[in-house]
C-alpha positions as CSV (number, residue, x, y, z in Angstrom):
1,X,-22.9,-1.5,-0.6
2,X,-19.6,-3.3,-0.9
3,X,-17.4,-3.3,-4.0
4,X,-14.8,-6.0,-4.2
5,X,-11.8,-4.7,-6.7
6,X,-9.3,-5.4,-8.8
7,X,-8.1,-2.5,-10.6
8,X,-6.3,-3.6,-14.5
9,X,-2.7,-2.4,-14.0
10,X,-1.8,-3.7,-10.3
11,X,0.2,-6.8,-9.1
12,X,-1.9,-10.0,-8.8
13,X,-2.9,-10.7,-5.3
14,X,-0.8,-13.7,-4.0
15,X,-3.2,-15.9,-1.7
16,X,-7.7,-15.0,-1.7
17,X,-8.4,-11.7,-1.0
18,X,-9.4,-8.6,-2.8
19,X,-6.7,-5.8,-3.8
20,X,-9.0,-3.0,-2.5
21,X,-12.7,-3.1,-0.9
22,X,-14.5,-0.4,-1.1
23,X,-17.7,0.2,1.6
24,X,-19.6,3.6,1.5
25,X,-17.3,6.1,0.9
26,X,-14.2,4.0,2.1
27,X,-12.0,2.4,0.2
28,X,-9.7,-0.3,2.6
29,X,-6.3,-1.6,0.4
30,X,-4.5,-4.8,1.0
31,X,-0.9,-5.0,2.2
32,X,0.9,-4.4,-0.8
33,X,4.5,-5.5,-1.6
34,X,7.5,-4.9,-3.9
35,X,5.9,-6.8,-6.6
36,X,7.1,-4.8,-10.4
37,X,3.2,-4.8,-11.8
38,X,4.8,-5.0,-15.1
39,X,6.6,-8.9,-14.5
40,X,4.3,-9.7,-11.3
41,X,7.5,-11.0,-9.6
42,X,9.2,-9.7,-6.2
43,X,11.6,-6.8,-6.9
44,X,13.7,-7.2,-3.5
45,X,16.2,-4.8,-2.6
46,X,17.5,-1.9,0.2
47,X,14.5,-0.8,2.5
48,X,13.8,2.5,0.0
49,X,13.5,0.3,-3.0
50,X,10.9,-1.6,-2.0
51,X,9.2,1.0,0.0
52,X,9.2,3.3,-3.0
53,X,7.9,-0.4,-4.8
54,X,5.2,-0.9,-2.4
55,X,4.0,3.0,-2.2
56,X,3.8,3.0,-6.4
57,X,1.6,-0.2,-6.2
58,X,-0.6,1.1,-3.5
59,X,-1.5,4.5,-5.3
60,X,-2.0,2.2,-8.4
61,X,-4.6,0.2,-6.2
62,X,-5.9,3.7,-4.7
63,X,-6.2,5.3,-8.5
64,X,-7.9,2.2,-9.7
65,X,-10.4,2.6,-7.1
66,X,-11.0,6.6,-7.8
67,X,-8.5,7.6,-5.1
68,X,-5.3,9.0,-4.3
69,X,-2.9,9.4,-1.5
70,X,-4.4,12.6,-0.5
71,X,-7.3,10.9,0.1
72,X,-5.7,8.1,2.8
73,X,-6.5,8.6,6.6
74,X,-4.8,5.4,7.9
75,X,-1.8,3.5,6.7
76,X,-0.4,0.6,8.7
77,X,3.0,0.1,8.0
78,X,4.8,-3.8,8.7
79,X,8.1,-3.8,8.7
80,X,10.8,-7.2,8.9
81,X,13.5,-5.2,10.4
82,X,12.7,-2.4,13.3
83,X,16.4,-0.4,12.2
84,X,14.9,0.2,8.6
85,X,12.1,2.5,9.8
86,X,14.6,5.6,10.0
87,X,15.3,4.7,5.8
88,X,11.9,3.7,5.0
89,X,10.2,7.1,6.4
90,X,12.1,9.0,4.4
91,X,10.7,7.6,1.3
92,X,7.2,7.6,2.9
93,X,7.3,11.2,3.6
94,X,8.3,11.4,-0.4
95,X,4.7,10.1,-1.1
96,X,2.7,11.8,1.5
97,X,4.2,15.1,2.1
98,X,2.2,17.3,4.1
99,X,-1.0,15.0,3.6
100,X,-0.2,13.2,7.1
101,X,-2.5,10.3,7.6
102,X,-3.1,8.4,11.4
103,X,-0.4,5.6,11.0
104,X,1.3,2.3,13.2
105,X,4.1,0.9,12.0
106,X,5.1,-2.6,13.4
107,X,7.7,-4.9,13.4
108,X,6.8,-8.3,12.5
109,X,8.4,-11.3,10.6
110,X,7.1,-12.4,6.7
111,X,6.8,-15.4,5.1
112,X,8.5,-14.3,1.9
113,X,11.7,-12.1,1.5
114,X,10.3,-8.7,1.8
115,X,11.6,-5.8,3.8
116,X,8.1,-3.9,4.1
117,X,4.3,-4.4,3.4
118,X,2.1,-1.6,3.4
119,X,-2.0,-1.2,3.6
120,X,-4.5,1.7,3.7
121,X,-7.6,3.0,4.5
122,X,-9.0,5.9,2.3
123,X,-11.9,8.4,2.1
124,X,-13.3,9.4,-1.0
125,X,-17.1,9.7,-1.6
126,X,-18.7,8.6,-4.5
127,X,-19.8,11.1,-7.1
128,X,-23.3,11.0,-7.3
């Protein structure tokens, strides 16, 4: 069964797709960005600002779903500027610690002015 959701609490999704999806006992996040849940606006700064921004909105997403980030096992990370990942893992490893999921990270340009956008792929059966 698929579950399209859209956890109370998280930034509103900026063009037609679904915050999180979950299918079995996955649960797949959309990119998230440095949106402050609490305006729904862009909170734009260094690379570690809106990484930390980006990695609070998607274990928002993740806790809304029934997850957490010990539960990820793939993250792909896009960033605008290839000299920000140095900066931008040392906020990640903040979040994940010793849970290390598979992960890409790739340079790529954005439409919007955002240093970083971040997805994920989590595993967390459903409780029967």
């Amino acid at each position: 069964m698929i579950e399209r959701l859209s956890p109370p609490g998280i930034p509103a999704p900026r063009g037609p797709y679904s915050p999180a999806v979950r299918a079995g006992d996955f649960i797949f996040v959309s990119g998230q960005v440095p949106v402050d849940p609490a305006t729904n606006q862009m909170s734009n700064g260094d690379i570690q600002h809106e990484t930390r921004m980006t990695l609070n909105n998607l274990k928002l997403v993740l806790e809304g779903a029934g997850a957490t980030l010990a539960d990820v096992v793939r993250v792909g990370v896009y960033l605008k500027n290839g000299a920000d990942f140095p900066a931008m893992n040392e906020v990640y490893s903040e979040y994940f610690g010793d849970a290390k999921p598979a992960r890409s990270t790739i340079v790529c340009g954005f439409f919007a002015d955002i240093k970083v956008e971040i997805d994920c792929v989590a595993y967390k059966p459903k409780s029967a």
